[in-house]
N, C-alpha and C positions, 0 to 999 in steps of 0.2 A: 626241168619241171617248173615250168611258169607259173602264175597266180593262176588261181580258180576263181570262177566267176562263183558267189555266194548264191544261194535259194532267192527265187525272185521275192521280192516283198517282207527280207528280213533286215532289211534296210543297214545289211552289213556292207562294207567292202569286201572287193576280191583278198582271198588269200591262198598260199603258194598247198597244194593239197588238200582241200576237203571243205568241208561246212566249220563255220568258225565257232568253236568253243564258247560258251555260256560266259559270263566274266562271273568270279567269285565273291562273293558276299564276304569283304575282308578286307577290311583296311592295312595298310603297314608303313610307316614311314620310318624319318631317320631314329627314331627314337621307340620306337614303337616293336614289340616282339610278337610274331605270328602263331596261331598255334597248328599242331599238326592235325589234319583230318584223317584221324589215323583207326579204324576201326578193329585192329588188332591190337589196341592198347586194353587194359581197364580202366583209364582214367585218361583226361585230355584236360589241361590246364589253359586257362586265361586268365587276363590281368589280375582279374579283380577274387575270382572264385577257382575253387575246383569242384568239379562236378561228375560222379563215379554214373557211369553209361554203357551200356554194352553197343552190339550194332545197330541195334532198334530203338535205342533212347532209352532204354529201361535199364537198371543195374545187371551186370553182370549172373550173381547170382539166385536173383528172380527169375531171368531166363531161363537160365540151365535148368531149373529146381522144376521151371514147366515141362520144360521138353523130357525129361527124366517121368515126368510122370504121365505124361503122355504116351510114351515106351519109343521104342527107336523109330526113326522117319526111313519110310519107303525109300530103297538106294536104287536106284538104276542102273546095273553092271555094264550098260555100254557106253561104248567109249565117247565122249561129245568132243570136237571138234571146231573150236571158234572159226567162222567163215563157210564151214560145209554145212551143220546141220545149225538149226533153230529152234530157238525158244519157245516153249508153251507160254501158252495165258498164265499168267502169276508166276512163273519160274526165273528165277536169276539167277547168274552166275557168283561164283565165289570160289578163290583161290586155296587147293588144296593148302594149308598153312602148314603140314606136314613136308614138304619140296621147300621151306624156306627158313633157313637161318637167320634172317634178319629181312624185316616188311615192313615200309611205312610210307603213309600215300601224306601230303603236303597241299596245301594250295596256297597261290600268290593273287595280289588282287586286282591281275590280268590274264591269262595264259599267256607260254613263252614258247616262241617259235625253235629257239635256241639257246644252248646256255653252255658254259664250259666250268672243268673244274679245276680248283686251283690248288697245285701242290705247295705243301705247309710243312712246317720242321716238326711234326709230329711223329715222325718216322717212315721208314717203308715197314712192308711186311708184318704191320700190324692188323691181320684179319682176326685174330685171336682178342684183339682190347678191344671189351667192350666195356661200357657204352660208346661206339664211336662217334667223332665228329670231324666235320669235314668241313668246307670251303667251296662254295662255288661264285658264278656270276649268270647273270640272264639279262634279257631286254625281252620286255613285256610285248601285248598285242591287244591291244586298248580296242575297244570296239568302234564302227565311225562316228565320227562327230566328237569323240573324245579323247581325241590319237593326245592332247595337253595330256593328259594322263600318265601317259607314256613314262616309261623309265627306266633307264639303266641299274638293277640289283644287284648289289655286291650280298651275300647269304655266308649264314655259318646255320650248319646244321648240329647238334648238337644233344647230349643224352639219347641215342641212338642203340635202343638195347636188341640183344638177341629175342630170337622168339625163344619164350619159356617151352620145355619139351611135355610130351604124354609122362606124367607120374612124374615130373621134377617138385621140388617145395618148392616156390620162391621166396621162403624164409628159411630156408635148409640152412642151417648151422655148418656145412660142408660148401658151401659157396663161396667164390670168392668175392670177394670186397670190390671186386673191379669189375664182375661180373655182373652189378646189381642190376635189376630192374629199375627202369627210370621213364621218365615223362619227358619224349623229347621233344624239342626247342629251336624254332625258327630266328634267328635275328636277321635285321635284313639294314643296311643302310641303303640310302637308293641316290641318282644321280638323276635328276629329270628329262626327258627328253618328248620332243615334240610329233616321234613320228614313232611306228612299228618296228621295233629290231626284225630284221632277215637272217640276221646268224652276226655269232656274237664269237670271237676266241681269244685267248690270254697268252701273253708272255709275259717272259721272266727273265729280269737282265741281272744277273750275279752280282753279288755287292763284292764289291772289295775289302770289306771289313767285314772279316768270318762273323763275326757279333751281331752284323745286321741282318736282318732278311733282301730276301733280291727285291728289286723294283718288279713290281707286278703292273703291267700294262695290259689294258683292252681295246680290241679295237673293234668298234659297233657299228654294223651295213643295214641303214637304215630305210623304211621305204622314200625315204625324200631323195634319195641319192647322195645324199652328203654318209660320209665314214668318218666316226671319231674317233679320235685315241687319246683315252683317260688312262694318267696312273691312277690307281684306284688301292695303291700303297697305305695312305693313311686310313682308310674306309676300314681295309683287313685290320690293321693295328688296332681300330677303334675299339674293335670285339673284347680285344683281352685288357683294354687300358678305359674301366669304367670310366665316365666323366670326358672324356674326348670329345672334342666337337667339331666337326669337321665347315670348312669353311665356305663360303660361295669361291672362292679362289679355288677351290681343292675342286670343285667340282666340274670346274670348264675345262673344258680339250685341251691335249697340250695342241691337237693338231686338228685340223677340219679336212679331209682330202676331199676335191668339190671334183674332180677329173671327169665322174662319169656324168653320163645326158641321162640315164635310165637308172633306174634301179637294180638292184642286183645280192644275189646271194654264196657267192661264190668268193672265201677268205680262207686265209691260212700264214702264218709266221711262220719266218723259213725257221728250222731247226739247228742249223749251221751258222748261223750270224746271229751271234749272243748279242749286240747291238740292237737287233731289231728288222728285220727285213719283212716286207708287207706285201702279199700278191692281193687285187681284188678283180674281181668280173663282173659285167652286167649282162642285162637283158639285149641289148647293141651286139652282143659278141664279142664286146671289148674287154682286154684285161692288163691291166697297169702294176708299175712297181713302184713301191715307196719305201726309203731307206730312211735312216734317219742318221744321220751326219756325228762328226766327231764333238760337235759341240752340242749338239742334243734338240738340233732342231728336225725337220721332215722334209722330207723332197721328194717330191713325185717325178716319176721320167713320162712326159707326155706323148712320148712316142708307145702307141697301143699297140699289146700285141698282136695281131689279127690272122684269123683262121676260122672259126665257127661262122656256120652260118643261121645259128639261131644263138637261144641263151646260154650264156656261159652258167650253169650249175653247182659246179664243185671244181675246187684248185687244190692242189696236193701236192706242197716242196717234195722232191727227192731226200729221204732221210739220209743219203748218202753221198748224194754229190749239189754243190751248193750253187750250180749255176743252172742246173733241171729242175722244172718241173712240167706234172702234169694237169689236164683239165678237161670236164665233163661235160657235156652239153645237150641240151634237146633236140640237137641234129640228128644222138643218137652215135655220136664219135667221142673216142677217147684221144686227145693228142696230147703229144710229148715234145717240151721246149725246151731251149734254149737261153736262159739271159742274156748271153754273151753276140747271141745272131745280132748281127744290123739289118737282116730282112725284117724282123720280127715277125717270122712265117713259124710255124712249127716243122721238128725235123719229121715226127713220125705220125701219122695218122692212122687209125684201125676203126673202121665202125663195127661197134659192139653191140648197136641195139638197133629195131628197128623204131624203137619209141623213146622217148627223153631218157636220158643218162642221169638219173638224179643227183646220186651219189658217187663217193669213191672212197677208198683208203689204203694209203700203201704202206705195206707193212714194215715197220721201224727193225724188226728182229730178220726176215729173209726177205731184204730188199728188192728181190727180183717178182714179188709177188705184188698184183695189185687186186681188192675185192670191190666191184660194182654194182649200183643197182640201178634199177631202171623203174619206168612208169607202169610196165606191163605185170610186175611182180616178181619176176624172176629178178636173180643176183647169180652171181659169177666172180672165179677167181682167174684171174691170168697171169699167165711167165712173160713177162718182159721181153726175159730174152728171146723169145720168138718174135717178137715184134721186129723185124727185118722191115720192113719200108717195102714200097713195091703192090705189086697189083695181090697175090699171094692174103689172103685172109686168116691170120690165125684164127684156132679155137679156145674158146676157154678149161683150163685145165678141171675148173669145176664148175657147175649150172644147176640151178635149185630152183624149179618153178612149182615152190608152197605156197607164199604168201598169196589174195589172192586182190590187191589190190599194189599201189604205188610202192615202190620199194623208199622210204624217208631219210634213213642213216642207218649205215654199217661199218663196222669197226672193229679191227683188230686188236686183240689181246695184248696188251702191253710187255708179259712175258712170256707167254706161249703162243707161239707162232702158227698153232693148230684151231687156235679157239677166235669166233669171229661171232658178235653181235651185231641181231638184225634187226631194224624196226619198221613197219610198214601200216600202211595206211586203214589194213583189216584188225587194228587196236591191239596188235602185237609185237611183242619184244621177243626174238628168240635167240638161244643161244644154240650156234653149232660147231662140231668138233670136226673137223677135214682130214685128222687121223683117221678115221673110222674107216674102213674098207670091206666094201663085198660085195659079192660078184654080181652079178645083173639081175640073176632069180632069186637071191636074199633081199635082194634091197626091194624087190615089189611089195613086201609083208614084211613090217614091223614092229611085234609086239601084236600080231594080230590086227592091223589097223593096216588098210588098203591104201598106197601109195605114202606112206607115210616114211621120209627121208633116215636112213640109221644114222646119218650125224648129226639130226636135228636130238639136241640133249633136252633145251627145257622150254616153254613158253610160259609168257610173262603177261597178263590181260593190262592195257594201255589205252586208257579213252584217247582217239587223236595221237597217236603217238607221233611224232616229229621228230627227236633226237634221239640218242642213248649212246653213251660212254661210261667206261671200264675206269675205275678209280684207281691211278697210277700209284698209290701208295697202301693200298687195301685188296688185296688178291680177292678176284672172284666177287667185286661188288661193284654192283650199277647203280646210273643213276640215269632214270628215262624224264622226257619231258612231254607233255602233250593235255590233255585236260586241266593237266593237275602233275606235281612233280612224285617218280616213283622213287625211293630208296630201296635195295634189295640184294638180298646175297641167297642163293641156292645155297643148300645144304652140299658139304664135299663133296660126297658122291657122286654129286649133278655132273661135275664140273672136271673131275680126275683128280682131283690135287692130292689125295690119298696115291697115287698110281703116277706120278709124274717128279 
């Protein structure tokens, strides 16, 4: 999935999916705290004030006090359908808030095409503490003429409470202490940069000394074609160690990769070399590797891998053998490589789509599975192991054609192997379960709803959605990117964890 050409006479540049996002009315620098645009709060904090708002600007409870008196509002029992059916004059949407344990919408003062999240010594298996907080990174998408703007965001999210339920106090005396209601809190350090991040990801190289934290490394695919790789180690520190100040030294690349002629979106760190191993792809076709050495510096092997014959998309190490990987392309082909080949051809080729291959993700827990998505809107999962080489075309063991635009990022469950989130171009994030089974005439009627998938479990509304990942240390919570950043956790039931 290549750039798009922007609306003629909005004087943007191309970007990789749709019409380019509004920029936000919102400064943030090194020193500087964001606040959340969170319309499920009662309160939203900045520097200077606090200021009690419901959704419409007004206090909380002057609204309610109207609508109550007004008597209930006209419900309309059928079922709506983001992407089939349409809005009337004056009607909007809004997210049943009863499907969600935990909602908070964010903004940064660009949109980000991409962002990863960074695991922290906070624990695993912490879905239960709240108020959570979390870690992430992004590279902005600065409007034209203002790409200076640009920047690499290191984020800590933070005071991150549960939604309050129907009939709970939030002064109940029977609450716990950990469970408060809280006002949550952007901090953001940033790293400047001159051009549009394309896709951003982190590693984490182990320390040696159990007392420290690993080196946290990024590595930013930028539209200029140059890749940097920041440790971004002191940036995290600075969060919890008030009075830090991070340096112009801290802020430059350890490394520049200059290899490609194009630009490109297509990065992943292999999982198997705690050192650091680096795939990237461009718009050329081309796709390079970059290690980084015992002494700690980067080396690119200038020998490109070549196969595609349009843009390389998405790259995916083998979570289980450390000299494969695979890669996605608007050819509309999935291929499977080799490090080790001196052809630098790939062994296995399979075309999976007849339109761009956006995405991909192969899943860490049953290796043999990989889930794709494409520009048409359909996604799909395949066995590997059928992937034999040869004229012989496998099928995909699953195919979902809901969405009704680009498929963006899809992604498997960190520990359930059934569960795969999806986000695509029609401002939806959905989550579906591939447990689910039934036979051909079940599955036409779901809930009373005409063609509507049984393992499709939840939708999530996403202005622009572009990314979404599953929080490695936080069961059953997302975090999407596209307008505006989503935080979110379905309620158990959505999701099985009760049943699993």
């Amino acid at each position: 999935m290549s750039k798009r050409t922007a609306e003629a006479g909005d004087g943007h540049t191309p970007l990789k999916g749709g019409v380019r996002p509004e920029p936000m009315d919102m400064d943030i620098d090194d020193k500087e705290m964001g606040d959340f645009e969170d319309e499920f709060e009662d309160e939203f904090e900045s520097e200077d004030e606090i200021i009690e708002a419901g959704v419409d600007g007004r206090p909380d409870a002057e609204r309610e006090a109207e609508e109550r008196a007004a008597g209930a509002m006209d419900v309309d029992d059928s079922t709506f359908i983001v992407g089939r059916n349409k809005l009337e004059a004056g009607q909007h949407l809004a997210p049943d808030l009863g499907t969600y344990e935990m909602l908070h919408n964010l903004s940064t003062p660009w949109p980000c095409l991409s962002f990863d999240i960074i695991r922290d010594g906070l624990g695993d298996n912490r879905e239960k503490a709240y108020p959570a907080t979390m870690y992430t990174v992004a590279g902005t998408q600065a409007e034209s003429k203002r790409e200076k703007e640009n920047q690499l965001m290191i984020m800590k999210f933070s005071g991150l409470s549960r939604m309050q339920k129907d009939g709970e106090d939030s002064e109940s005396e029977d609450d716990d202490d950990d469970d408060e209601e809280t006002d949550p809190i952007l901090e953001s350090k940033s790293i400047p940069l001159t051009s549009t991040t394309n896709r951003i990801r982190s590693h984490q190289i182990p320390s040696q000394d159990p007392s420290q934290p690993p080196t946290t490394l990024t590595a930013t695919m930028t539209e200029s074609t140059d890749i940097f790789i920041h440790n971004v180690t002191p940036h995290l520190a600075s969060f919890d160690n008030p009075g830090t100040v991070i340096t112009p030294q801290q802020n430059k690349p350890l490394s520049t990769i200059r290899a490609h002629k194009s630009e490109g979106y297509a990065l992943d760190w292999s999982p198997m070399v705690p050192g650091g191993k680096l795939l990237t792809g461009d718009n050329d076709g081309l796709i390079y590797v970059t290690t980084r050495t015992d002494g700690g510096g980067w080396v690119t092997d200038t020998r490109a891998f070549q196969g595609h014959t349009s843009s390389v998309e998405e790259i995916q190490w083998s979570p289980q053998e450390a000299s494969v990987f695979a890669s996605a392309s608007s050819d509309g082909t999935v291929r499977v490589w080799d490090v080790r080949s001196k052809s630098r051809k790939p062994a296995i080729t399979v075309q999976v789509s007849s339109t761009d291959v956006n995405v991909m993700s192969w899943s860490r827990l049953t290796t043999h599975l990989l889930a794709t998505g494409a520009d048409d809107g359909v996604w799909g999962v395949w066995d590997l192991r059928q992937w034999k080489g040869g004229a012989q075309k496998p099928s995909p063991i699953a195919s979902f054609n809901y969405h009704k635009e680009q498929i963006t990022s899809v992604e498997w469950h960190p520990t359930d192997d059934s569960m795969v989130a999806v986000a695509a171009g029609d401002h939806k994030v959905t989550l579906w379960d591939l447990s689910v089974e039934l036979d051909d005439e079940e599955s036409k009627d779901t809930a009373g709803v005409k063609d509507m998938p049984p393992q499709l479990l939840f939708e999530h509304i996403s202005e622009h959605a572009k990314e979404v990942h599953w929080h490695p240390q936080i069961p059953g919570t997302l975090v999407a990117t596209g307008q505006e950043f989503s935080v979110f956790r379905p309620i158990p039931v959505v999701y099985g964890i009760h049943a699993k």
